[in-house]
N, C-alpha and C positions, 0 to 999 in steps of 0.2 A: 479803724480804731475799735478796739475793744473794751465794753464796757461791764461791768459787776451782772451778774444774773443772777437772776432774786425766781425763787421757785416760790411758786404759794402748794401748799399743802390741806386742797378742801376738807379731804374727809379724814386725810391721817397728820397728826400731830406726833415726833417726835420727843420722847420723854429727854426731860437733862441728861441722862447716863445714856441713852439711845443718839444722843446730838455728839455726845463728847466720844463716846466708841466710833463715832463715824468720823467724825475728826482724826484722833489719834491711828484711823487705820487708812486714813487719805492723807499724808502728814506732808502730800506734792501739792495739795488745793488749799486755800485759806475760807474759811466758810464763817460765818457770821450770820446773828438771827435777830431778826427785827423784834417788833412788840409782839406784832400778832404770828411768832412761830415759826413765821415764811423765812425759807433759808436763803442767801446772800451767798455767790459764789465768789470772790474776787479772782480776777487773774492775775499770776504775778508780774511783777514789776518788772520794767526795762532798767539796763543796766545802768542811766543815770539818775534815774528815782531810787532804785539800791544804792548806790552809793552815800546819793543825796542823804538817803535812810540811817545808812551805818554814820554820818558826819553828826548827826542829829544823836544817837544811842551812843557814841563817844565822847558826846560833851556832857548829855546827860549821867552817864556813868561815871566820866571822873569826879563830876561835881559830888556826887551819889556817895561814890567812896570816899573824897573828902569832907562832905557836912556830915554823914552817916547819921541823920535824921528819918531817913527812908528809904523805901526798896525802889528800885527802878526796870520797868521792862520794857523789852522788842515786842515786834511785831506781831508776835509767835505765841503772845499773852494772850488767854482771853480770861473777859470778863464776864460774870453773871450781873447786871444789874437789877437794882431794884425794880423796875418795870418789867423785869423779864426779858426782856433782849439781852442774848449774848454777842459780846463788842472785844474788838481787837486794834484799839487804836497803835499808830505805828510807833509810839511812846507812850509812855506812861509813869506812872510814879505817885507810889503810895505811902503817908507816915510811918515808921517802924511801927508805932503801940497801934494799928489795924492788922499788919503783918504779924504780931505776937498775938493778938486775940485770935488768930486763924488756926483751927486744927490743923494738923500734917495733912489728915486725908482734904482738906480746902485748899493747903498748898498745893500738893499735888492736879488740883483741878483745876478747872475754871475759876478765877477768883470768886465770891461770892459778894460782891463791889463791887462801889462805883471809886473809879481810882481820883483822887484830889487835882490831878493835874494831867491833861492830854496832850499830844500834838497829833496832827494829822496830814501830812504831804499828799498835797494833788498831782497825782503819775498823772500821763497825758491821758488815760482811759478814763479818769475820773471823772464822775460828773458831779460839777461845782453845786448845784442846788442839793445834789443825796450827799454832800458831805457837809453842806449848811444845815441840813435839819439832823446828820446825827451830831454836830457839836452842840447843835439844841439838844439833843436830847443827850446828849454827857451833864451837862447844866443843869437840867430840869430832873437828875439822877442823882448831882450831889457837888458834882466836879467843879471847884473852886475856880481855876484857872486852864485854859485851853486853847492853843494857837493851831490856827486852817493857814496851814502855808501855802501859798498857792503864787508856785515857780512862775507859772505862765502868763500872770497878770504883773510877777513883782509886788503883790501884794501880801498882807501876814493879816487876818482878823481875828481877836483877841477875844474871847468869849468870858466873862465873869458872875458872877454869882449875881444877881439883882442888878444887871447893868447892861446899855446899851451894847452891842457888837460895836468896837472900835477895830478902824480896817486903817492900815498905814501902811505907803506904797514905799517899795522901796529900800526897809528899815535895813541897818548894816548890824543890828542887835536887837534881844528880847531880854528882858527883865524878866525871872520869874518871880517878882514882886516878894508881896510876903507869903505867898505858897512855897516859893521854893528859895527860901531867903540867900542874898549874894549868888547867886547862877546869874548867868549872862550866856545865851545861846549867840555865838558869832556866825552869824548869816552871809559872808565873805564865799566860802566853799560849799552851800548850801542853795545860793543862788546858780 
């Protein structure tokens, strides 16, 4: 099993525009950077957490294009958060009036946010505690509402703004409450 490798960087620190050139010219690696700098290699996914992936980016899209309240991305988005890590959760979804305050050249980049709403699917490489502490830290950045699907337990935990983790086994649906008003993520093909 292969797991994320996270590079620490003592004496050299990558600038934002130095992170993002390395990205866009590695565009076969998914790369990701914690608080303090150190780069996150992920490896890609097996082809039924892809799948699993695309079921997830399909529902969230149509919903997307029917509320057309907000923008919605893949896997392939990354984020600048306020703390400084840049983050690539495998969903996401941000209000349109954040999307229109963004210049072209912030479109074009790394977002410069924290996006309102995540999901994150655990491939079997993944280790469950480094994707419990970054849905804390999506939370602790700004993100209202955020699901840790995790296939291999049958579990979903629900991360919210000033609220305990609720973990329900099993669920055959997801509410995206009042973040993502009327969505219903159907967890049937997902499982």
């Amino acid at each position: 099993m292969v797991n994320s490798l996270e590079i620490k960087f003592e004496s050299f620190k990558l600038t934002d525009e130095q992170f993002y050139q390395l990205c866009q010219d590695n565009r076969d690696l998914r790369f990701e950077r914690n608080i303090n700098g150190d780069m996150v290699i992920m490896p890609p996914t097996g082809g039924e957490t892809s799948n699993r992936n695309l079921r997830i980016i399909q529902q969230l899209g149509i919903w997307t294009d029917k509320n057309q309240t907000g923008i919605a991305f893949d896997s392939s988005g990354g984020f600048k958060l306020p703390n400084g890590a840049d983050r690539s959760p495998d969903a996401a979804w941000i209000p349109k009036k954040k999307w229109e305050n963004l210049t072209q050249e912030q479109r074009q980049k790394f977002l410069p946010l924290c996006p309102d709403f995540v999901v994150e699917l655990r491939s079997p490489s993944d280790n469950l505690k480094s994707l419990q502490k970054k849905m804390q830290e999506y939370i602790e950045n700004g993100t209202k509402l955020a699901w840790l699907i995790n296939r291999q337990d049958q579990q979903v935990e629900i991360y919210r703004q000033g609220q305990e983790v609720e973990i329900l086994n099993n669920p055959q649906t997801l509410s995206g409450e009042d973040v993502l008003v009327d969505f219903v993520l159907e967890l049937e093909k997902i499982w």
